[in-house]
N, C-alpha and C positions, 0 to 999 in steps of 0.2 A: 638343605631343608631339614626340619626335626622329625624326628621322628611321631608322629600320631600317639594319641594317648590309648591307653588300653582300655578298652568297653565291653570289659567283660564282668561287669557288677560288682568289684572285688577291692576290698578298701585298700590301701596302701600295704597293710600288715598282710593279707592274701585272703583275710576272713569276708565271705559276703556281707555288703554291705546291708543295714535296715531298708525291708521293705524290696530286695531285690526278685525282680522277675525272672533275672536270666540263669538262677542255677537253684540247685537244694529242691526238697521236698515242699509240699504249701504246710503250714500247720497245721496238727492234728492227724496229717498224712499216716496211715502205720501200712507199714511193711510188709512185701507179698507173701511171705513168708506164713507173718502171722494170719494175715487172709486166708490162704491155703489151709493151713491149718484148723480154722475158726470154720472153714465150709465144710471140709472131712466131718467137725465134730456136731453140726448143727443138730439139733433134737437128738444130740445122744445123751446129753449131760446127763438125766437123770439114770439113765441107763446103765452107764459108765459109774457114778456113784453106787448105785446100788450093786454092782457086783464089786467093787472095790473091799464095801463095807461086808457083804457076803466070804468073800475073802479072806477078811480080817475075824469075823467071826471066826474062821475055820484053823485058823492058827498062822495063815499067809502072814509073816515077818514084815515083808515088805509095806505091805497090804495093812498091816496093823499100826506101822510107825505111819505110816500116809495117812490114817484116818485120826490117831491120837495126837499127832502135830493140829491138825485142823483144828481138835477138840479144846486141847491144851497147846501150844505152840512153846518151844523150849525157851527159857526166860535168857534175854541178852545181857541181861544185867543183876545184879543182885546186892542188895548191901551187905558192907561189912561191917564189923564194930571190932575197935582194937582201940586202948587208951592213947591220946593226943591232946598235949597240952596246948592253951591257945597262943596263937601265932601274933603278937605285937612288932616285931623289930624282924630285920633280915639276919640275924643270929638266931632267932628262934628258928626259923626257917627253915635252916643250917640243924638246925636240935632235931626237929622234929622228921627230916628228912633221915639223919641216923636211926629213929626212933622205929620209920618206916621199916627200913632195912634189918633190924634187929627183929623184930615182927617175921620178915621172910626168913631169915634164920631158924626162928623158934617153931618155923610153922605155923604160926598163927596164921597168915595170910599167903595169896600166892604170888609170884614173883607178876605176874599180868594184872593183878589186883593191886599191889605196890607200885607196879608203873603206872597204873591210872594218876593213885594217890599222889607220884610224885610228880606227874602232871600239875597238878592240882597245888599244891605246893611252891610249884617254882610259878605258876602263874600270881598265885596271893604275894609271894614274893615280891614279884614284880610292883605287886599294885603297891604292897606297906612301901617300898623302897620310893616310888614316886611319889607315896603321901608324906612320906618322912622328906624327901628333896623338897618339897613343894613347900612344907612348916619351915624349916631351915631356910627357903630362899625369904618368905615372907619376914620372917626376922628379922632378918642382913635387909630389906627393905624398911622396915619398922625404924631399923637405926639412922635411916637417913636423915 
C-alpha cells in the first residue's frame, strides 16, 4: 500500500503553501520580542528623547551622532562628475570602462564609486549589444 500524502501545508519545494493554516505567523504578526520591548517603552518616548537631546547638548558623543543622524541622516549616495563620452557601440563601452578606471588612478573617483559606474556600464552594454543584434537581424530579414 503507498504511502499517505503529507498534510502538513507545505508545497512540494518545503515552502508553505498560499493561504496556509497549519504553520508560520498570521500577517502583520510582529514578534515577542519587539512586543516586549514596545511595553518596557510605552510613555517613555518623550522622556527618553529628551534626555538623549539633553545629552547631546552636553557634549555626549554618542548622544550627539544619535540626535544629528535623525536631524541630517548621512547621505547613501552622492553624485559624481568625471568626463564620459557617449556610449553608441560595445567598443565604446570597452572605452569608457578604461576611462573609468583611469579616474580611480588619478583619484578622481573612488574605487566603490567606479564599481557603481562600471555596473552601469556593462548593463548599457548589454542593452546597445541587443539593439545593435536586434538592427542586424532586421536587415538579414529585410533581404528576404
Amino acid at each position: 500500500m503507498g504511502k499517505a500524502p503529507n498534510n502538513d501545508g507545505r508545497k512540494s519545494d518545503g515552502t508553505f503553501a498560499q493561504g496556509n493554516s497549519l504553520g508560520g505567523n498570521r500577517k502583520g504578526s510582529r514578534h515577542r520580542t519587539t512586543l516586549a520591548v514596545e511595553a518596557l517603552l510605552e510613555g517613555e518616548h518623550e522622556a527618553l528623547t529628551r534626555k538623549a537631546i539633553e545629552l547631546a547638548l552636553k557634549g555626549d558623543g554618542p548622544a550627539l551622532r544619535l540626535c544629528l543622524d535623525r536631524i541630517a541622516p548621512p547621505r547613501k549616495d552622492a553624485p559624481i562628475a568625471f568626463p564620459l563620452r557617449p556610449i553608441k557601440s560595445a567598443s565604446d563601452a570597452v572605452e569608457a570602462g578604461s576611462e573609468v578606471l583611469a579616474a580611480v588612478a588619478y583619484g578622481s573617483i573612488t574605487p566603490d564609486e567606479a564599481g557603481r559606474v562600471m555596473a552601469l556600464l556593462s548593463a548599457h552594454k548589454t542593452m546597445v549589444t541587443a539593439s545593435e543584434l536586434e538592427a542586424r537581424i532586421e536587415a538579414l530579414e529585410a533581404k528576404r
